[in-house]
SEVEXZA-222562 format. One record per residue (C-alpha): z negated, x negated, y negated. Coordinates in steps of 0.5 Angstrom, whole numbers, padded with zeros to 4 digits, always signed. Example, Ala and Ser with C-alpha at 12.3 -4.5 7.8 and 13.67 -1.06 7.14 Angstrom:
<sites>
-0016-0025+0009 -0014-0027+0002 
</sites>
This chain:
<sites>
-0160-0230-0237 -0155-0225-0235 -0152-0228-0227 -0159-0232-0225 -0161-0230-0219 -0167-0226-0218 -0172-0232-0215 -0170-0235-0222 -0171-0229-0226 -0178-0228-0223 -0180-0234-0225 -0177-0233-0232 -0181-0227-0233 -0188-0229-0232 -0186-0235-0235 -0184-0230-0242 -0190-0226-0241 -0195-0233-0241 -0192-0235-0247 -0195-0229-0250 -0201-0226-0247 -0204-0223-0248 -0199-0218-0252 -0196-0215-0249 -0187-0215-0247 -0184-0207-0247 -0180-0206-0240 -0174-0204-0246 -0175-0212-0249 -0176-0215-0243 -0168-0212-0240 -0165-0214-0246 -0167-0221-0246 -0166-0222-0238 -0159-0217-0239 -0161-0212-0233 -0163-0205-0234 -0170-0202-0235 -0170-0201-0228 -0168-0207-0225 -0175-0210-0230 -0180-0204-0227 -0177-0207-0219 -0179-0214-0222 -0186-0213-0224 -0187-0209-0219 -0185-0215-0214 -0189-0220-0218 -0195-0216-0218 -0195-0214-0210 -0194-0222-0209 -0201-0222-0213 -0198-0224-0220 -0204-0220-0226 -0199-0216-0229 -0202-0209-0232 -0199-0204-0236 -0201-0202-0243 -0199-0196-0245 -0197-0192-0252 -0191-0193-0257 -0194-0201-0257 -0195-0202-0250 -0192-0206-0244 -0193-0211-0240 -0199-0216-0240 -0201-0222-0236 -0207-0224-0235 -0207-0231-0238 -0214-0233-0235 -0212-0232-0229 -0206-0235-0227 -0203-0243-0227 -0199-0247-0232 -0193-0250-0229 -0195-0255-0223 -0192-0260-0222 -0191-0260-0215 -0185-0264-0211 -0182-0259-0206 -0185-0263-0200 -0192-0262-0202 -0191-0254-0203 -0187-0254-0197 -0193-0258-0194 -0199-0252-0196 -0193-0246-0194 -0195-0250-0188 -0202-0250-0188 -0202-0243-0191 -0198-0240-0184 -0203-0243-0180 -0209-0239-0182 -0205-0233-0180 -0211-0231-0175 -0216-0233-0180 -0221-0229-0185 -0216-0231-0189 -0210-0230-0187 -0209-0224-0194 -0211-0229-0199 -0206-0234-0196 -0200-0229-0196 -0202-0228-0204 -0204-0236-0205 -0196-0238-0204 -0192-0233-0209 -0197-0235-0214 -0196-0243-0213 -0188-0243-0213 -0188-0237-0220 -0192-0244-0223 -0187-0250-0220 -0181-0251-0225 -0176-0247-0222 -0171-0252-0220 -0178-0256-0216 -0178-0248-0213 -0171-0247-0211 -0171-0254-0207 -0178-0252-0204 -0175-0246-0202 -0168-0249-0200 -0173-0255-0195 -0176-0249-0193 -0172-0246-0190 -0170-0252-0184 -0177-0252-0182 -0178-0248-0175 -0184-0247-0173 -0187-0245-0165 -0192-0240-0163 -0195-0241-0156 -0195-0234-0154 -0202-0234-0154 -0204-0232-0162 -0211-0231-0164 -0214-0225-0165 -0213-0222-0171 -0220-0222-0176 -0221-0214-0178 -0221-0213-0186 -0227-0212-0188 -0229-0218-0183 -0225-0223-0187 -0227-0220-0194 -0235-0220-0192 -0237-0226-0196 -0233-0224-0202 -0235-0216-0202 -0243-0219-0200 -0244-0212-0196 -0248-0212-0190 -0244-0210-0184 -0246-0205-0179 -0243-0208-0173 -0241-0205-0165 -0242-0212-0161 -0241-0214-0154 -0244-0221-0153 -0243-0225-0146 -0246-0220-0141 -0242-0215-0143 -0248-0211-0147 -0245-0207-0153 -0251-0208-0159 -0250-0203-0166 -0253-0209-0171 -0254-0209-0178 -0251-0216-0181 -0252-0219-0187 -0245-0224-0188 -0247-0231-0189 -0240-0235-0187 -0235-0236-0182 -0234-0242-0176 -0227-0243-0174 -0226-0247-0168 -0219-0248-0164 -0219-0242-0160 -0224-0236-0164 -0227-0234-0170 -0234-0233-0171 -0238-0229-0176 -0245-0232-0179 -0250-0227-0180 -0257-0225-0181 -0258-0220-0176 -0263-0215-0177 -0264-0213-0171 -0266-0221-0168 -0269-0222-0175 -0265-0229-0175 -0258-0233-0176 -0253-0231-0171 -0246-0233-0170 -0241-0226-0168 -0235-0227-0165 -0230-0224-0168 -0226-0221-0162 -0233-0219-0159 -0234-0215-0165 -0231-0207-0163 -0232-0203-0169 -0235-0205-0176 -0236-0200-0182 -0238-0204-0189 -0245-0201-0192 -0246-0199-0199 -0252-0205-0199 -0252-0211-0203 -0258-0216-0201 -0260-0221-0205 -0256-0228-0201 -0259-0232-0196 -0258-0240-0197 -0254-0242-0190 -0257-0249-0188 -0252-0254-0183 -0259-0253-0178 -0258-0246-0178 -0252-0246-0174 -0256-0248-0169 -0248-0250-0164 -0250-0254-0158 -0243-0256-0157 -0238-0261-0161 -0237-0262-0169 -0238-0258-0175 -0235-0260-0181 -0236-0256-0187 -0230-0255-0192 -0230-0258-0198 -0225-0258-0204 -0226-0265-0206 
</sites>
């Protein structure tokens, strides 16, 4: 493995430590088999867990690294087009709810490709330009994005249309997304009912330390008198 370059040697050590997991490999094993120092294999791991890779550490005379087996993909066979392709689509949801678990969803997509399939993504990737318009949407705030999953109700400073700032406890039920803003649906305590919150007019937001019990979200309640509302589906 000595003189592989570091993309290549990343894939590998996920690769070696999915062949083992859930027992662990020492940063000392792990130098010896790629021929690089100890320190060289803390920067890598170090690398793979920031891109989202579930490594930990097991300390004591038989610990090292361990990878999270349940957690993680076996090789996928996709062509670079089609990786390429979902580098794409993850880059546009830059200025979505879901723009941290796009940058983290890639690197664990092509640490499963096979490494020659990765190399030429990679290299295709590399001849795809993309233009902004000068005109980004605005960012979704963190604890916005991650309202569903937390399930935490939000307490919300907001101006609506007239300019009115409200201070609101909310209870995150999901997101609309249309071509030029981001909304937040929510029951609202303070109007006892759904309500869509866009995001832009949200001026400050805390997350609250209350879980409720969840709330069904019926296509009715969207109650949106203009265009069409398509529900997302993983097929």
């Amino acid at each position: 493995m000595a003189g592989v370059n570091r993309t290549d040697r990343l894939y590998a050590i996920v690769e070696e430590l999915r062949a083992v997991a859930p027992r662990p490999r020492s940063a000392g094993w792990l130098a010896g088999r790629f021929e690089i120092s100890s320190r060289t294999i803390e920067r890598d791991i170090s690398a793979l867990q920031q891109s989202g890779v579930p490594i930990w550490a097991e300390h004591g005379r038989t610990g090292g690294y361990c990878l999270d087996q349940r957690r993680t993909l076996p090789p996928v066979n996709l062509t670079p087009d089609e990786a390429v392709a979902l580098s794409v689509g993850l880059r546009l949801l830059e200025e979505t709810p879901f723009r941290a678990a796009a940058r983290s969803a890639l690197p664990k997509l092509l640490a499963a490709m096979q490494a020659d399939d990765a190399r030429a993504a990679r290299e295709l990737a590399g001849r795809i330009h993309l233009l902004g318009d000068g005109h980004p949407l605005p960012a979704v705030p963190h604890s916005v994005a991650s309202a569903l999953s937390t399930g935490r109700v939000l307490r919300l400073a907001y101006r609506d249309t007239a300019g009115a700032l409200t201070r609101r406890d909310v209870e995150p039920l999901g997101y609309v997304g249309s071509p030029t803003h981001w909304y937040l649906l929510g029951w609202c305590r303070l109007r006892d009912g759904v309500r869509a919150f866009r995001v832009d007019r949200i001026v400050s937001v805390s997350v609250t330390a209350e879980t409720p019990d969840p709330r069904p979200l019926a296509r009715d309640d969207l109650d949106i008198p203009y265009g069409v509302v398509t529900r997302l589906d993983l097929g």
